[in-house]
Each structure stands twice: as C-alpha cells, then as structure tokens.
C-alpha positions in Angstrom: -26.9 2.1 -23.8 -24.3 3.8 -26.8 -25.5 4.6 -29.9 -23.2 4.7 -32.8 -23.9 6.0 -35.8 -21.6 5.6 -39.0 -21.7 7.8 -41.8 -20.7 7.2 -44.9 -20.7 5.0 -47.6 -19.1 1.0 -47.1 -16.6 2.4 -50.1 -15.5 4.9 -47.9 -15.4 2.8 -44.9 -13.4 0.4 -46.9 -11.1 3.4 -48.2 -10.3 4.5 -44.2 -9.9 0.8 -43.3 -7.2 0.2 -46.3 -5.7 4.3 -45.3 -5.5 3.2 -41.4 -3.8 -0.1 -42.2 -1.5 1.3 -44.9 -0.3 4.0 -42.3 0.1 1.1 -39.4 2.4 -0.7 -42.1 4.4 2.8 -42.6 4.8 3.3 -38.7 6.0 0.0 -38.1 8.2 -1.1 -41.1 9.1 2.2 -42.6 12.5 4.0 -41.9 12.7 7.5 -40.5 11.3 9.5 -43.1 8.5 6.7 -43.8 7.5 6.7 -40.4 7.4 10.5 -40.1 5.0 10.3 -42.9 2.9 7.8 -41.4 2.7 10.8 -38.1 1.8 13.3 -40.5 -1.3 10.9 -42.0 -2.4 10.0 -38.6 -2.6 13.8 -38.0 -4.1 14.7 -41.9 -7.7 15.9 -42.6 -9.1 14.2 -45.1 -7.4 16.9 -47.8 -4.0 16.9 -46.5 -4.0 13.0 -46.6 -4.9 12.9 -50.3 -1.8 15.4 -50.5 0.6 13.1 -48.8 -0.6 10.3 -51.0 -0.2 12.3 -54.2 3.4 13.5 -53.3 4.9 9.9 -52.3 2.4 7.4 -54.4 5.7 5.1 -54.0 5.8 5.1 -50.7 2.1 4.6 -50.4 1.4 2.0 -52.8 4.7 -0.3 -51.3 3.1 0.2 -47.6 -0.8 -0.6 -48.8 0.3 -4.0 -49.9 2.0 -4.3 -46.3 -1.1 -3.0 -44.6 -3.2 -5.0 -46.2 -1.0 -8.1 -44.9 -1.3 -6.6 -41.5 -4.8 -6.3 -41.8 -5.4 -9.8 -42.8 -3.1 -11.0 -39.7 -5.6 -8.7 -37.5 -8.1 -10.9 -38.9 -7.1 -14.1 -38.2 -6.1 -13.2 -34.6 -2.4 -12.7 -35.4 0.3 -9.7 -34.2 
C-alpha cells in the first residue's frame, strides 16, 4: 500500500493545477519563443516561475485562458 501525502493548502493546489495547465497551453499552441518559455516553467522552482510570470504577464495571462480550456476538456474526457 502507497501513502501519499499532499501538502499545502487547496489554494495552492488550485494555483499549481491553473500553472501546469497554463504551461500545457504554452507548449502546445505557443510559437517558438512561447514554447521555450513553457520549457523554462516546467524546469522553474517555485521563485524563478513567479519571475517568468512577472516578465511576460502577456504571454501568461493569453495562455491561462487556454489552459484552463484544456483543463476543462481533460475533464470531460476530451484531447
């Protein structure tokens, strides 16, 4: 038997979930440099990923509206 523990508060869960899906949504629809900043999240510690969104809050807040459409399809069982 696995035990997993999660720590953290459900904000924060929430926050990584939205993070994770906004950096799917920048991997798969963005163009070169989008993409190579979706490599660089995936790859961020928790400080350098609240650097990346600070410097391109554009590119962030365009791709979280994505994710969160990609999310929602992951929900319902869609690709």
């Amino acid at each position: 038997m696995t035990l997993i523990i999660i720590t953290g508060s459900i904000k924060q869960l929430e926050n990584d979930a939205r993070d994770y899906w906004t950096i799917e949504a920048m991997a798969k629809y963005g163009g070169s440099f989008v993409k190579a900043l979706a490599e660089a999240a995936r790859r961020a510690d928790p400080q350098n990923l609240a650097k990346i969104k600070t410097a391109w809050p554009e590119y962030w807040a365009e791709y979280e509206k994505t994710g969160r459409e990609l999310a929602a399809n992951h929900d319902r069982g869609e690709k």
